[in-house]
Backbone as a chain_set.jsonl record, in Angstrom:
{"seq": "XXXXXXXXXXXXXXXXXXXXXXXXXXXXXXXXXXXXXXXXXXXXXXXXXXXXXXXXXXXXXXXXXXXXXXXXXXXXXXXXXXXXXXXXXXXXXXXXXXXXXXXXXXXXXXXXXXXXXXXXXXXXXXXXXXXXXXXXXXXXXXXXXXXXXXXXXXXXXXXXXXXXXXXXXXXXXXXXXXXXXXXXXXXXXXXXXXX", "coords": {"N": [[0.832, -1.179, 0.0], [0.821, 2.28, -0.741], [2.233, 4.427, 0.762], [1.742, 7.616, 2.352], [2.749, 10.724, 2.604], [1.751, 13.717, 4.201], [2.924, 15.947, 5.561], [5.202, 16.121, 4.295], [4.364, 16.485, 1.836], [4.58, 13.614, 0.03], [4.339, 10.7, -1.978], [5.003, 7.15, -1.389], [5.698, 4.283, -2.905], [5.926, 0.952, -3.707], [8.184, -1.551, -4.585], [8.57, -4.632, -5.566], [11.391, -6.728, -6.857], [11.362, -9.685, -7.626], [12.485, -13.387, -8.849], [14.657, -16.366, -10.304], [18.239, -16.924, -8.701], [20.304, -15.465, -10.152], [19.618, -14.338, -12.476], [19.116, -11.809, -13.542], [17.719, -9.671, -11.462], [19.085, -7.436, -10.017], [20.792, -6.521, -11.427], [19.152, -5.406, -13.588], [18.346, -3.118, -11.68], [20.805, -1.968, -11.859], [20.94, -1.351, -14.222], [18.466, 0.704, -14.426], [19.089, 2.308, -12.871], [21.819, 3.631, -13.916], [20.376, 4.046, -15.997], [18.667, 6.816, -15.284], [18.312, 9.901, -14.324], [20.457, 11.882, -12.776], [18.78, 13.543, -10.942], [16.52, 12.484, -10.084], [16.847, 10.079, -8.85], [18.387, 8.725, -6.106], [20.27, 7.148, -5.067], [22.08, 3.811, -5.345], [21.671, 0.433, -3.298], [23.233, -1.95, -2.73], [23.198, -4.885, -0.743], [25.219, -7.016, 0.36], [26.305, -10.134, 1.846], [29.392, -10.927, 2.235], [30.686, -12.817, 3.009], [30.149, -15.283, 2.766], [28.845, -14.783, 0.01], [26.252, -14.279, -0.185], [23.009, -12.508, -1.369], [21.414, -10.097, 0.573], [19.463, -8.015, -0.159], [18.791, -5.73, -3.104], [17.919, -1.966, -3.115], [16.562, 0.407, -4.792], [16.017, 3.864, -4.882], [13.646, 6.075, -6.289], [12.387, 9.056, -8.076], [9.425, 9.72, -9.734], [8.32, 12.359, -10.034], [5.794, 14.863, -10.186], [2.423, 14.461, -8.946], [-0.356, 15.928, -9.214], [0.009, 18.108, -6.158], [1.301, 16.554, -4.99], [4.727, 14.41, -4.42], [5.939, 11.983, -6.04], [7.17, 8.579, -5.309], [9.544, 5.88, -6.052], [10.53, 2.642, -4.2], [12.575, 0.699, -5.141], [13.117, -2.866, -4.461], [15.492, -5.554, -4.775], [14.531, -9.134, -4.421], [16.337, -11.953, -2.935], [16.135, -15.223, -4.227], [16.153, -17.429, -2.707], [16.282, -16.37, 0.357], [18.281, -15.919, 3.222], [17.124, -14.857, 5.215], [14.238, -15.171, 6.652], [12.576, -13.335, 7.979], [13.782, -10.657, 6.628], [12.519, -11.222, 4.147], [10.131, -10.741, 4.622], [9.395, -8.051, 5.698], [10.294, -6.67, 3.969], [8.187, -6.994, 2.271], [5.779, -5.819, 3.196], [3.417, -3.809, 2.896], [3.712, -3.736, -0.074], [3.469, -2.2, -3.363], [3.783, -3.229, -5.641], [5.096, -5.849, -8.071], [7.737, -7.074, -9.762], [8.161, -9.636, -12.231], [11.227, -11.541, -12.431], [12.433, -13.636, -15.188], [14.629, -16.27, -16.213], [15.061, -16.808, -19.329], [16.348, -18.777, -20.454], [16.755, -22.011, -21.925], [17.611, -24.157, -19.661], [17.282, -23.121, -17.333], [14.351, -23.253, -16.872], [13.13, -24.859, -15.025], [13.726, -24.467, -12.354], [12.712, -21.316, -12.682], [9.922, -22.045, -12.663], [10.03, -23.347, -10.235], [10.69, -20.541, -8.723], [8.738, -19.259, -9.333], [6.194, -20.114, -8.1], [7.192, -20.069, -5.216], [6.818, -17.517, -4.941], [4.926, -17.008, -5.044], [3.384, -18.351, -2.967], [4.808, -17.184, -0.91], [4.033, -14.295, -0.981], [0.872, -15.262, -0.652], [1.151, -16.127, 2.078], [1.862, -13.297, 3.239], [-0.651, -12.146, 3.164], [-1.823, -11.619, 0.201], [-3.042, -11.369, -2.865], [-1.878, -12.495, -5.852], [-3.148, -11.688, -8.417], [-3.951, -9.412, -7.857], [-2.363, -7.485, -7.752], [-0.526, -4.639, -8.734], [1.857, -5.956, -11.746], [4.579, -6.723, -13.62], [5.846, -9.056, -15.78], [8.862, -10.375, -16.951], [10.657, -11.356, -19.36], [13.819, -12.004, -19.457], [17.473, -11.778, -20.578], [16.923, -12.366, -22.993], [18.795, -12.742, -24.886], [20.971, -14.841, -25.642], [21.592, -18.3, -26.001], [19.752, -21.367, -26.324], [17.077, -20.697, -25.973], [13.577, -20.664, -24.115], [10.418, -20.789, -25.73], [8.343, -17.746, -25.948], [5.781, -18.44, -25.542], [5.431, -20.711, -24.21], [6.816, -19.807, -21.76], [4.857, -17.941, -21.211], [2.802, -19.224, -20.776], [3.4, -21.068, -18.312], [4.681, -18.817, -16.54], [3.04, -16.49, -16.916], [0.186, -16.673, -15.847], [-1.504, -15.216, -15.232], [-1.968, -13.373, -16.966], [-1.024, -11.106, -16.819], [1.142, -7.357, -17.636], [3.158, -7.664, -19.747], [7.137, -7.824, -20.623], [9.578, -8.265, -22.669], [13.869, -8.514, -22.395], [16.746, -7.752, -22.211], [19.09, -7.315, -19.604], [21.585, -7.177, -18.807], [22.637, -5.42, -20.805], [20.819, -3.216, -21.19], [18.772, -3.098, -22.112], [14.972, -3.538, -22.38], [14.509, -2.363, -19.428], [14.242, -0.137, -18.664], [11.401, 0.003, -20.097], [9.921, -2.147, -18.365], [9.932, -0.861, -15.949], [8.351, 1.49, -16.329], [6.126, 0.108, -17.584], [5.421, -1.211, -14.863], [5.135, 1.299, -13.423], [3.116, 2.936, -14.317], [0.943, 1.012, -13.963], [0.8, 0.957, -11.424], [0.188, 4.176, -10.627], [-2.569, 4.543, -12.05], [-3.818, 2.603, -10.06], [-3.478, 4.095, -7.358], [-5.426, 6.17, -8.742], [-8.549, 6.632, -7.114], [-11.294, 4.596, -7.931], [-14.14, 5.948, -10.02]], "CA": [[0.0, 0.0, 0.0], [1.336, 3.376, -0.811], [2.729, 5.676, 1.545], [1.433, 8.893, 1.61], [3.109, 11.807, 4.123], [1.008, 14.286, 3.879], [3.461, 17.058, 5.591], [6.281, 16.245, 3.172], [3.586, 15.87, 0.132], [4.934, 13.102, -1.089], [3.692, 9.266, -2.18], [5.829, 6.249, -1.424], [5.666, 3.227, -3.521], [7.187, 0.025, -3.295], [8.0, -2.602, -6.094], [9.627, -5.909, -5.592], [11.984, -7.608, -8.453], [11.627, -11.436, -7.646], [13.139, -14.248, -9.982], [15.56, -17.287, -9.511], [19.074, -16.429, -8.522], [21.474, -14.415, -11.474], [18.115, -14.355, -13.764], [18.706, -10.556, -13.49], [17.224, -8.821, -10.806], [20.475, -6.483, -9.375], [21.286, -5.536, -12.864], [17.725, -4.539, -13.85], [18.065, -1.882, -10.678], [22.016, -1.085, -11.838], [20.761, -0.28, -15.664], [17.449, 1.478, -14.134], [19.946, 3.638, -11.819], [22.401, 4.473, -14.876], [19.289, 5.385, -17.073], [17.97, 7.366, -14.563], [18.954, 11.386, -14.283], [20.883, 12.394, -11.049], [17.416, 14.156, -9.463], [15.422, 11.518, -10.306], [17.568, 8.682, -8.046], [18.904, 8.845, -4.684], [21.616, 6.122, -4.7], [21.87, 2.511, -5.51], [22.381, -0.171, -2.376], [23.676, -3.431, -3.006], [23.541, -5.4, 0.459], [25.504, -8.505, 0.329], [27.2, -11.118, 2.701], [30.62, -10.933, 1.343], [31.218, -13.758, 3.761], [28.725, -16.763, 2.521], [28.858, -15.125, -1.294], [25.054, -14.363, -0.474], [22.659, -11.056, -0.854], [20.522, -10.165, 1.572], [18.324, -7.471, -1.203], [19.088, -4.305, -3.499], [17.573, -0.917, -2.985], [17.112, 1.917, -5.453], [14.758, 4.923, -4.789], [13.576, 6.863, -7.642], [11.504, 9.932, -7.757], [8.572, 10.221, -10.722], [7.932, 13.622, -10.867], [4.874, 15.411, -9.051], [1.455, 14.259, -9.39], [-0.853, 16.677, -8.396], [0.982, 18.573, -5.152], [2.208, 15.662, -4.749], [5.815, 13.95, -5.248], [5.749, 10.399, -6.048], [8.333, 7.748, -5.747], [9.452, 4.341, -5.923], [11.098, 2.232, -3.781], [12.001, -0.526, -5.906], [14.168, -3.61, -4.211], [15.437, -7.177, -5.284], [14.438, -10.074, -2.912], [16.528, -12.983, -3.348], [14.954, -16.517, -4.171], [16.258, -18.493, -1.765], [16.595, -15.254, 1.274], [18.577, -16.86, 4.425], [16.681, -14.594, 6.637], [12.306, -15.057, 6.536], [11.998, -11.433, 8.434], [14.197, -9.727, 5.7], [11.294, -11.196, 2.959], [8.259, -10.499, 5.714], [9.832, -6.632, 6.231], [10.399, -6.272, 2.737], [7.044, -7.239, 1.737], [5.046, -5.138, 4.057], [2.969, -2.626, 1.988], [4.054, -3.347, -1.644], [2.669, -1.944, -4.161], [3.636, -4.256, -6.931], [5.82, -6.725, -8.047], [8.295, -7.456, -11.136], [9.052, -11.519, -11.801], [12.341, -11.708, -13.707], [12.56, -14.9, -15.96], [15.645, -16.089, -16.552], [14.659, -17.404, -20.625], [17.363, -20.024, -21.022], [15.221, -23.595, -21.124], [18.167, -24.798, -18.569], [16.377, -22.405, -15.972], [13.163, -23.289, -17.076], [12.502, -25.372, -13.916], [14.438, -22.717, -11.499], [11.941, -20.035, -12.9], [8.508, -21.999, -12.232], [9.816, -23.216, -8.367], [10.327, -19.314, -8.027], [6.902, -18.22, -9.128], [5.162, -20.784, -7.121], [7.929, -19.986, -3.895], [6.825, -16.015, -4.756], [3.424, -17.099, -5.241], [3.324, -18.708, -1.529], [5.44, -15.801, 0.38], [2.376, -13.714, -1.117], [0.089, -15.805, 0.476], [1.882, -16.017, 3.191], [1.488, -12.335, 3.644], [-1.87, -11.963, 3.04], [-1.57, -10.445, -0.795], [-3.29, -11.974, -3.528], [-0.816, -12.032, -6.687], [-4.043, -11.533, -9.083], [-4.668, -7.818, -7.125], [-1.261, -6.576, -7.386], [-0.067, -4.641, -10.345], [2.818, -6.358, -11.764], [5.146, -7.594, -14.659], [6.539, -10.42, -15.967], [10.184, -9.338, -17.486], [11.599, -12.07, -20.058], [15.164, -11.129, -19.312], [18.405, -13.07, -21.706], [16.68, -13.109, -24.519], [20.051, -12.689, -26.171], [21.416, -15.861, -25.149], [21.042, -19.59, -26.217], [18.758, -22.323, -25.876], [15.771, -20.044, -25.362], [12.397, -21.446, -24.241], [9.503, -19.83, -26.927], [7.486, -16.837, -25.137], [4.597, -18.732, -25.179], [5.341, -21.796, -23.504], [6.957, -19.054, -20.982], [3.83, -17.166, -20.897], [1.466, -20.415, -19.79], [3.972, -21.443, -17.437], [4.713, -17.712, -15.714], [2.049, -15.482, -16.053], [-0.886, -17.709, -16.444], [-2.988, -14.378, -15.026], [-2.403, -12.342, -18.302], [-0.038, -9.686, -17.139], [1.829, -7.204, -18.05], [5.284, -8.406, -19.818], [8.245, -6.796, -21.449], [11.485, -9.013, -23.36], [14.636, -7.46, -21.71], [18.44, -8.228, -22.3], [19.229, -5.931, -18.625], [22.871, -6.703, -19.204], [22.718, -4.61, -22.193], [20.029, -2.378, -20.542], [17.609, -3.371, -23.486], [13.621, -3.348, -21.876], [14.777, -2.509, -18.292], [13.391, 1.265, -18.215], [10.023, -0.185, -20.24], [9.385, -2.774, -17.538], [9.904, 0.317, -15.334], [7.513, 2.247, -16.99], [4.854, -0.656, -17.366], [5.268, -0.97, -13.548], [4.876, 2.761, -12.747], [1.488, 3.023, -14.824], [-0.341, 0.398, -12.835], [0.369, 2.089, -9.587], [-0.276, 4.819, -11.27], [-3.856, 3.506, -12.224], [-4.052, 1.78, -8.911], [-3.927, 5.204, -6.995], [-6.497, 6.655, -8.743], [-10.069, 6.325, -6.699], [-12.587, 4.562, -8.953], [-15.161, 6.352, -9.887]], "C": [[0.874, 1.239, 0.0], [1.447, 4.508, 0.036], [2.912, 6.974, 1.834], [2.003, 10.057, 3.477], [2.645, 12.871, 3.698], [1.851, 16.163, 4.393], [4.811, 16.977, 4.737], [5.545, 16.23, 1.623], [4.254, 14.506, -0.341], [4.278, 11.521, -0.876], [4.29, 8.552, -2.32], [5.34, 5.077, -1.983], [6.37, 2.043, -3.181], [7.283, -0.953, -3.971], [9.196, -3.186, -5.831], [9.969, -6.714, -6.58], [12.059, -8.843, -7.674], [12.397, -12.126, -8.892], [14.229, -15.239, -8.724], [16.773, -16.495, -9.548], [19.9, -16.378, -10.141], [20.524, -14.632, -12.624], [18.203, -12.714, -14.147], [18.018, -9.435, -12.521], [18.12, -7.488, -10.441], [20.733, -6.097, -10.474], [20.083, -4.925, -13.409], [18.246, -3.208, -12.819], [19.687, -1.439, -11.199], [21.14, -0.508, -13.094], [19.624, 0.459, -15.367], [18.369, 2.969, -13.54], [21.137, 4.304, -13.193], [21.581, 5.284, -16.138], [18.587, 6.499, -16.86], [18.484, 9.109, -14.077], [19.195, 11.44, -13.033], [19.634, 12.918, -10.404], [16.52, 13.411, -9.711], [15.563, 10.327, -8.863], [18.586, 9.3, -6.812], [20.309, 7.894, -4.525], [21.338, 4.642, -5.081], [22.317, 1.922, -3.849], [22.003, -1.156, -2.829], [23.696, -4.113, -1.543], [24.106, -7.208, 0.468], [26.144, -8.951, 1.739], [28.377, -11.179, 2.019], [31.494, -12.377, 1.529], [30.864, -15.142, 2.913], [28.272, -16.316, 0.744], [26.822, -14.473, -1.653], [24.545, -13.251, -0.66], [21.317, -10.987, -0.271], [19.392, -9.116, 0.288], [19.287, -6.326, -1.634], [18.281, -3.331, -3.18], [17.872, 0.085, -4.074], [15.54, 2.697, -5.251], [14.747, 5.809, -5.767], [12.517, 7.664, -7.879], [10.499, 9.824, -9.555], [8.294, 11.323, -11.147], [7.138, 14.023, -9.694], [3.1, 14.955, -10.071], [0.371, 14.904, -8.615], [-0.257, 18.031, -7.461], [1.814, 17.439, -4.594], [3.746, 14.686, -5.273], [5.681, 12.555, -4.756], [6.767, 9.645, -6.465], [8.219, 6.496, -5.436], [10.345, 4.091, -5.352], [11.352, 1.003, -4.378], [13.458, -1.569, -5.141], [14.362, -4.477, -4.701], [15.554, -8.41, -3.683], [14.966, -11.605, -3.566], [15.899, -14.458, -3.572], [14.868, -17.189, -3.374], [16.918, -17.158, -0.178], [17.015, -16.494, 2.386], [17.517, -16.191, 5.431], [14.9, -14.05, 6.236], [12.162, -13.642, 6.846], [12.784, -10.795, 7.847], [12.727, -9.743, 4.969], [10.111, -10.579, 3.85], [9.027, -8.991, 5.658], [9.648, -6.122, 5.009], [8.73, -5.898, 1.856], [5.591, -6.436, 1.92], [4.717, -4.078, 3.162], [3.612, -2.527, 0.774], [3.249, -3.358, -2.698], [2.744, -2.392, -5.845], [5.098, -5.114, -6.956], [6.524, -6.801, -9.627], [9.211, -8.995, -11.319], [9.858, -11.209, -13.378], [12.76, -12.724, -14.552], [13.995, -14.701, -16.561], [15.238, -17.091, -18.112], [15.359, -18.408, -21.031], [16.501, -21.466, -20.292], [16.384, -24.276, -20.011], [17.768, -24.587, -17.148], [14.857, -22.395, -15.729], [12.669, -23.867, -15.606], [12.565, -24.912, -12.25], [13.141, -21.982, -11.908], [10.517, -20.604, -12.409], [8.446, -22.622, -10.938], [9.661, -22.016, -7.988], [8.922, -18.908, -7.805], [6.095, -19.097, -8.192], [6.054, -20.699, -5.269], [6.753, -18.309, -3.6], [5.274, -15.805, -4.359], [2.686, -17.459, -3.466], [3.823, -17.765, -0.335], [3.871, -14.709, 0.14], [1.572, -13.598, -0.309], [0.09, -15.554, 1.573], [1.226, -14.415, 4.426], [0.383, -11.804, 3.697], [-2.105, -11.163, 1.567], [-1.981, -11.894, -1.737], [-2.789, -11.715, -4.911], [-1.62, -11.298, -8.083], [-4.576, -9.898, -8.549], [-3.497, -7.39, -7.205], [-0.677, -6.322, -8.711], [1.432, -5.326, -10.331], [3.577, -6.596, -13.25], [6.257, -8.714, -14.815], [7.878, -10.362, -16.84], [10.299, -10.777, -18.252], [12.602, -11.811, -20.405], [16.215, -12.758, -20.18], [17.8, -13.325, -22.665], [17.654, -12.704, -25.646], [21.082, -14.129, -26.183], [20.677, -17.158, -26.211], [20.081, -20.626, -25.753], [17.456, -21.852, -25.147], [13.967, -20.79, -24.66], [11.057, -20.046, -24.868], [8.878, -19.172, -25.432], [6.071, -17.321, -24.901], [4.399, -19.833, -24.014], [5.95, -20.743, -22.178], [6.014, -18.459, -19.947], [3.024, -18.394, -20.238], [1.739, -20.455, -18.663], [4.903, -20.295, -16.006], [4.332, -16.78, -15.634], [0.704, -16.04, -16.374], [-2.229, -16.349, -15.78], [-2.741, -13.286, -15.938], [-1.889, -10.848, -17.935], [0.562, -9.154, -17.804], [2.866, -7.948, -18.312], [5.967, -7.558, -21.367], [9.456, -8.188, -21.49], [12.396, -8.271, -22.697], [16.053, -7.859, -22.329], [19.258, -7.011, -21.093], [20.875, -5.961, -18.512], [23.284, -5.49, -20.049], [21.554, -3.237, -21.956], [18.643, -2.348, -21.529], [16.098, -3.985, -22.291], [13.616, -3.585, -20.262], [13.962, -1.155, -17.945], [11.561, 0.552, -18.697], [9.494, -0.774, -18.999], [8.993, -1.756, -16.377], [8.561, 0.319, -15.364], [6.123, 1.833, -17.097], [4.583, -0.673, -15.595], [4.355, -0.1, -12.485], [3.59, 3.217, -13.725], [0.627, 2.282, -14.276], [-0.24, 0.892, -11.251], [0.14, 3.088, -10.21], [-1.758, 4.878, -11.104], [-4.221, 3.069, -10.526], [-3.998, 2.662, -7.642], [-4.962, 6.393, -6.972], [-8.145, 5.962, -8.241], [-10.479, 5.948, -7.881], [-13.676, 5.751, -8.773], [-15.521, 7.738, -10.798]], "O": [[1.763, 1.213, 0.852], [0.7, 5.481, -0.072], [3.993, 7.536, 1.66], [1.741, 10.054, 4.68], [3.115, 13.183, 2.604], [1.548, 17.233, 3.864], [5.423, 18.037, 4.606], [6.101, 16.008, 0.548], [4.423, 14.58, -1.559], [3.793, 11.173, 0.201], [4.697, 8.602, -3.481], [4.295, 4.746, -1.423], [7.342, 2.081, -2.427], [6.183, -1.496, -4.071], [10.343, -2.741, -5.809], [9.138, -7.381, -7.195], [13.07, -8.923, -6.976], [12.858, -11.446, -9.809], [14.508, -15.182, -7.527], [16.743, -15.466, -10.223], [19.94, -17.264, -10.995], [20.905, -15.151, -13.674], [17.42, -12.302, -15.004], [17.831, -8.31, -12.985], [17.566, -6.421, -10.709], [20.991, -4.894, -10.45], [20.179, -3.728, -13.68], [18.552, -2.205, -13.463], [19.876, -0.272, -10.857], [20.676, 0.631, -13.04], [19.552, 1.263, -16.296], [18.259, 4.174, -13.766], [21.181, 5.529, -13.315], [21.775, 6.289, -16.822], [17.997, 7.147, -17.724], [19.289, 9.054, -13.147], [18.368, 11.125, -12.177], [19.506, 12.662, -9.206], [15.416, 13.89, -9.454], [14.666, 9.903, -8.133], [19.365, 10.251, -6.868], [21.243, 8.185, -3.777], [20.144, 4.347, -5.093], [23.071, 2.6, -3.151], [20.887, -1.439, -3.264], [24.679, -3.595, -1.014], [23.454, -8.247, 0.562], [26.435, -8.133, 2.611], [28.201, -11.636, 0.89], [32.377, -12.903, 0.852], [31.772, -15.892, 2.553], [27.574, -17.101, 0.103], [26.266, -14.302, -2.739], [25.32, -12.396, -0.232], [20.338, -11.669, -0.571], [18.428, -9.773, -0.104], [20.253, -5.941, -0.975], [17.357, -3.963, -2.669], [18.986, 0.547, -4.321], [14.395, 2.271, -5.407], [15.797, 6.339, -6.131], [11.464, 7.028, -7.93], [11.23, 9.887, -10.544], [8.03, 11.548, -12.328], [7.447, 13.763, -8.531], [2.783, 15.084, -11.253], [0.138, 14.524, -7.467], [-0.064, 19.047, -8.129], [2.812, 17.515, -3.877], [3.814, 14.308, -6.443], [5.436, 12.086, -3.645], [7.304, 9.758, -7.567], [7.306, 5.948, -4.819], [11.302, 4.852, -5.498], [10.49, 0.135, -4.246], [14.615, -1.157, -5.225], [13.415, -4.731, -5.446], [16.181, -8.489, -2.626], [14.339, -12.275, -4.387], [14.964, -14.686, -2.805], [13.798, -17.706, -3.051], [18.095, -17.283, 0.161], [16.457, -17.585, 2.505], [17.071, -16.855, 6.367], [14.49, -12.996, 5.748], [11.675, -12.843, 6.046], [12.842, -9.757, 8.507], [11.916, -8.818, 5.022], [9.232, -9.89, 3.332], [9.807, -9.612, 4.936], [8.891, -5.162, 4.867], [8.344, -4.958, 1.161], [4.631, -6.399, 1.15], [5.626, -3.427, 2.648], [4.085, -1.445, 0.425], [2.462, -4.258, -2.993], [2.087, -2.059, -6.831], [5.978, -5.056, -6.097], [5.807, -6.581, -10.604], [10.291, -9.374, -10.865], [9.556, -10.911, -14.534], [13.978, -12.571, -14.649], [14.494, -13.718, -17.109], [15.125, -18.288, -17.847], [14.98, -18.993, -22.046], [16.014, -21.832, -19.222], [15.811, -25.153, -19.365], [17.817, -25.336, -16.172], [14.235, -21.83, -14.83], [11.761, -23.237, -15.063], [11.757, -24.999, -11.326], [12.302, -22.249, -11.048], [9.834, -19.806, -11.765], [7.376, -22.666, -10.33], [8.817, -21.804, -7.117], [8.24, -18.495, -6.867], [5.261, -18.518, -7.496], [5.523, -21.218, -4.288], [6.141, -18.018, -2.572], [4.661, -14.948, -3.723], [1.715, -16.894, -2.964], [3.372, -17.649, 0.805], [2.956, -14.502, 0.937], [1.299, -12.693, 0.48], [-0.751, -14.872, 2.158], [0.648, -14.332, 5.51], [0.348, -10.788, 4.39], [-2.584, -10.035, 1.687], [-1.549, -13.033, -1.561], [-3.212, -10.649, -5.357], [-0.994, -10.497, -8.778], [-5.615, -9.401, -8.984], [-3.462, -6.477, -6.38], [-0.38, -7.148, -9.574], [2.138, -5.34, -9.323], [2.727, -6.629, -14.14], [7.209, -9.055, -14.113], [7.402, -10.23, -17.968], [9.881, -11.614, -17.452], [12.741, -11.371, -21.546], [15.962, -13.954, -20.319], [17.965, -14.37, -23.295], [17.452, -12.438, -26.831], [22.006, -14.132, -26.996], [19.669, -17.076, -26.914], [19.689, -20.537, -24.59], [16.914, -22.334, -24.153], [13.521, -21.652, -25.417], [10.913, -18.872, -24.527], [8.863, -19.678, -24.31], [5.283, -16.713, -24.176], [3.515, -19.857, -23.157], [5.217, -21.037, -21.234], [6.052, -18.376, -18.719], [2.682, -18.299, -19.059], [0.942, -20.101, -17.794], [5.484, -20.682, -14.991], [4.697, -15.966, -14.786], [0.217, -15.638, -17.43], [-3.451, -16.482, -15.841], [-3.314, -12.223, -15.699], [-2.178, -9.785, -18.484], [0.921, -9.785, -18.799], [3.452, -8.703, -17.537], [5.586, -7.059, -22.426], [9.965, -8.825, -20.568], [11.927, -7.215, -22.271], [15.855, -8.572, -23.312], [19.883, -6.037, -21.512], [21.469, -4.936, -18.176], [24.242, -4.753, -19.816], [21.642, -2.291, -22.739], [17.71, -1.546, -21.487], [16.356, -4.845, -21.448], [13.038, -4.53, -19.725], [13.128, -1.132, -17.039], [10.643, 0.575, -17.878], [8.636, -0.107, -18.421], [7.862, -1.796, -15.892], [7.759, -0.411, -14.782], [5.145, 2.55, -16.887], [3.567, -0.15, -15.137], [3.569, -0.296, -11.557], [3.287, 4.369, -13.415], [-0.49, 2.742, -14.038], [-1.026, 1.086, -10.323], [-0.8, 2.588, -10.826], [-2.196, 5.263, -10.019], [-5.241, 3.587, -10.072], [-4.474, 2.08, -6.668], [-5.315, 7.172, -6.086], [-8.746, 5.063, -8.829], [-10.232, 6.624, -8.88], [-13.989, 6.323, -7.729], [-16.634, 8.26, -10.715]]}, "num_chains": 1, "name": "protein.A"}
C-alpha cells in the first residue's frame, strides 16, 4: 500500500523484483539507476554477505515527478529466491505496491523459474496479498542468449494471469526502463479512486 506523508507531500511506492538467482534482478536496478537522471535517483544499495557469497536485497529509490501537489516515488528492491533470513522477505514485503518476476529465458532455468513463481506465489500468500490484485510484470530477461524457451510456452507457465510483460536483455540495458515504466502506470492507475 502506498505511503502517503502528507506534511512532506509526497507518495511512497514500493516494487519488488523477484526471480531465480542471477536471472537478473540487481542488474535490472544497476541499468534502471544508470538510465535514470541524477534528481530523479537517490543512490543505488547493493547489500551482500561478502562472507557466505550471499545477498541479503538491493535498494534503489527513484523519484517520478509530481502528481498533483504531490511527489511520487518508488522504492524498488530485489528479494533474493532463496533469502537466508524469513523477516528480511516479511519486512520487505510489508505494503508493496507491486511486483516485477524476472525470468531467466534459457530452457536450462526453465525449472528454477517456475519453483520461483510458485515460492513467490506462496510468500504472497503467506502475507496476506493476492498475486491476481497486485499490479505487476513479468520481465523475459536473456533473450540474447542460447537455448531459449519460446514466449509462449513461458507465458502459460509464468504469467498464467495475463499480465503485463516486457522481453529485456538488462545486461545490455535493453527493456529494463520499459518494464519500469509498465510498472509505474499500474500504480499509477491503482492510486487513482474509482469512480
Amino acid at each position: 500500500m502506498a505511503f502517503t506523508n502528507f506534511d512532506t507531500k509526497e507518495i511512497n511506492c514500493k516494487v519488488i523484483y523477484f526471480g531465480p538467482d542471477h536471472c537478473g534482478k540487481s542488474e535490472n536496478l544497476r541499468s534502471i539507476y544508470a538510465s535514470t537522471a541524477d534528481d530523479m535517483k537517490s543512490g543505488l544499495m547493493e547489500l551482500d554477505d561478502p562472507d557466505k557469497g550471499s545477498k541479503y536485497f538491493d535498494f534503489l529509490p527513484i523519484s517520478l515527478g509530481h502528481v498533483n501537489d504531490f511527489h511520487l516515488k518508488l522504492h524498488l528492491f530485489t528479494l533474493p529466491a532463496k533469502n537466508l533470513f524469513e523477516t528480511v522477505a516479511s519486512v520487505i514485503l510489508k505494503g508493496v505496491d507491486g511486483f516485477v518476476f524476472v525470468v531467466d529465458s534459457r530452457l536450462e532455468r526453465l525449472a528454477a523459474n517456475i519453483e520461483c513463481y510458485r515460492n513467490v506465489d506462496k510468500l504472497f500468500r503467506e502475507e496476506g496479498y493476492n498475486l491476481g490484485e497486485l499490479p505487476r510484470v513479468v520481465q523475459y530477461n536473456k533473450r540474447d542468449l542460447g537455448s531459449l524457451v519460446p514466449l509462449d510456452v513461458l507465458r502459460e507457465e509464468l504469467n498464467p494471469l495475463g499480465g503485463a510483460e516486457q522481453e529485456a536483455i538488462a545486461s545490455e540495458s535493453v527493456g529494463t526502463m520499459e518494464t519500469l515504466h509498465a510498472m509505474a502506470k499500474q500504480i499509477l492507475v491503482s492510486l487513482v479512486p474509482a469512480g
